[in-house]
Each structure stands twice: as C-alpha cells, then as structure tokens.
C-alpha positions as CSV (number, residue, x, y, z in Angstrom):
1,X,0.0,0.0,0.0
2,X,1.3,3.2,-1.1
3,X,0.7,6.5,1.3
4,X,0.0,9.3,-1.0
5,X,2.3,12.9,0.3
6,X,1.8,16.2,0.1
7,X,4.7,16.3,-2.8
8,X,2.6,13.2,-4.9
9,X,1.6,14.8,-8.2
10,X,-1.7,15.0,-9.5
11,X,-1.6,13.3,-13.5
12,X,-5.2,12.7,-13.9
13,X,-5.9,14.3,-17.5
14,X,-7.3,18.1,-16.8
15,X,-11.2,17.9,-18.5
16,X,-12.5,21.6,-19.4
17,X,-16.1,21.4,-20.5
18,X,-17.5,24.1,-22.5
19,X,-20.4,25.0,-24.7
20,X,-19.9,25.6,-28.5
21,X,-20.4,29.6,-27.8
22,X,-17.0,29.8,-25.6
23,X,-14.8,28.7,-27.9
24,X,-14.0,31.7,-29.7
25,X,-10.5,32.1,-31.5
26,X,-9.1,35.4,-29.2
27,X,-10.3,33.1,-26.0
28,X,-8.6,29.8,-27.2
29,X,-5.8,31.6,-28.1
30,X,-6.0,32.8,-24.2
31,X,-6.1,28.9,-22.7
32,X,-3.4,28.2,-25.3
33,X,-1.0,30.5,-23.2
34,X,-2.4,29.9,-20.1
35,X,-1.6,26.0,-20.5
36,X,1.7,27.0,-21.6
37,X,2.6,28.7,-18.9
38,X,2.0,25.5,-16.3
39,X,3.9,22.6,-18.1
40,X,3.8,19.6,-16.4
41,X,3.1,15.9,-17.5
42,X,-1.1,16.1,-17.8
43,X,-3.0,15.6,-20.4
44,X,-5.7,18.3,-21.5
45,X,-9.0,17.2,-22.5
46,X,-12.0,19.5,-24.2
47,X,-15.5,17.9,-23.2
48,X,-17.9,20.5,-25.9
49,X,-21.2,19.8,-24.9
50,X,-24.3,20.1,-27.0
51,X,-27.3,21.6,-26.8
52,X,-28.5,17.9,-25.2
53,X,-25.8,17.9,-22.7
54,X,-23.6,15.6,-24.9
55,X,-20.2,15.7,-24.9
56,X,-17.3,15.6,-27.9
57,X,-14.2,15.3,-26.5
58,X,-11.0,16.6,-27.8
59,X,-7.4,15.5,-26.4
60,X,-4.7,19.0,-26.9
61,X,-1.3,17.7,-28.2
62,X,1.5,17.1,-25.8
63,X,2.8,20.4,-26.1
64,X,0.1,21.4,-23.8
65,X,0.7,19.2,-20.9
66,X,0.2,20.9,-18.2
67,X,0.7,20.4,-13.4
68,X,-2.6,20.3,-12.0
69,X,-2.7,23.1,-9.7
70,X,-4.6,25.9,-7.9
71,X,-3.2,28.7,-9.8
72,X,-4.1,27.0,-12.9
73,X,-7.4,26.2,-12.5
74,X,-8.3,30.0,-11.0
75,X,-7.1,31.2,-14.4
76,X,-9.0,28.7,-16.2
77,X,-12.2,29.8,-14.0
78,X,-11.7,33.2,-15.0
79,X,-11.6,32.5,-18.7
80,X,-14.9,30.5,-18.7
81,X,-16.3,30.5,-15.7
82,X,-16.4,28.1,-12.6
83,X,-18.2,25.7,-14.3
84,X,-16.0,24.5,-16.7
85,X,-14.0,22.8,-14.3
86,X,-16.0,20.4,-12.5
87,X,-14.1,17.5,-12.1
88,X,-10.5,19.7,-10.9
C-alpha cells in the first residue's frame, strides 16, 4: 500500500467542458497561453457539450501538458467561468 504525500503529483488528464459559444479564437488563443505557462506531465481534455448535454471530446497535443494546480485552475475559471471545471 502506497501512502499518498503532500509532494505526490496529481496526473489525472485536466477535462475543461465548455459550450460551443466559448470557444472563440481570441479566447482559445487565451487557454493556449495559459496551458503553456503551467507545463507539467497532464494531459488536456475539451468535453464541448451540445445543446443535449452531450459531450465531444478533444485531447490537446502534448505540447500542452500541463501540473494540476490551484493557480491554474483559477485562471481557467476566470476564462470561462467556474463551471467549466467540475471534475478539478
């Protein structure tokens, strides 16, 4: 049995959910550079949901790997809104 510490990292793959309507070019271009600037070994998911509450999901390249970490997900939130994290 393996004790998890406070240094363990987090790799679960980071899932962003968004409607069709937030994924504008200037705002992508936004959580481009805000991946970017939190490397780190997880991979980035994009659930779009429908209208129906189904989701398409997309898998960013490994360029965009990024730590799981407070800091990130607060800049996340403020692209899109707390809701697009709800797994984090």
């Amino acid at each position: 049995m393996q004790i998890p510490t406070l240094e363990a990292e987090d790799e679960r793959p980071l899932v962003i959910t968004l409607p069709p309507v937030a994924l504008e070019r200037q705002r992508m271009m936004q959580l481009g550079q805000v991946l970017a600037n939190h490397p780190g070994y997880c991979e980035v998911h994009l659930a779009v949901l429908d209208e129906k509450g189904n989701a398409q999901v997309l898998t960013f390249g490994d360029r965009f790997r990024v730590k799981r970490d407070t800091s990130l997900f607060a800049e996340i939130k403020i692209l899109f809104g707390p809701s697009c994290l709800p797994a984090a």
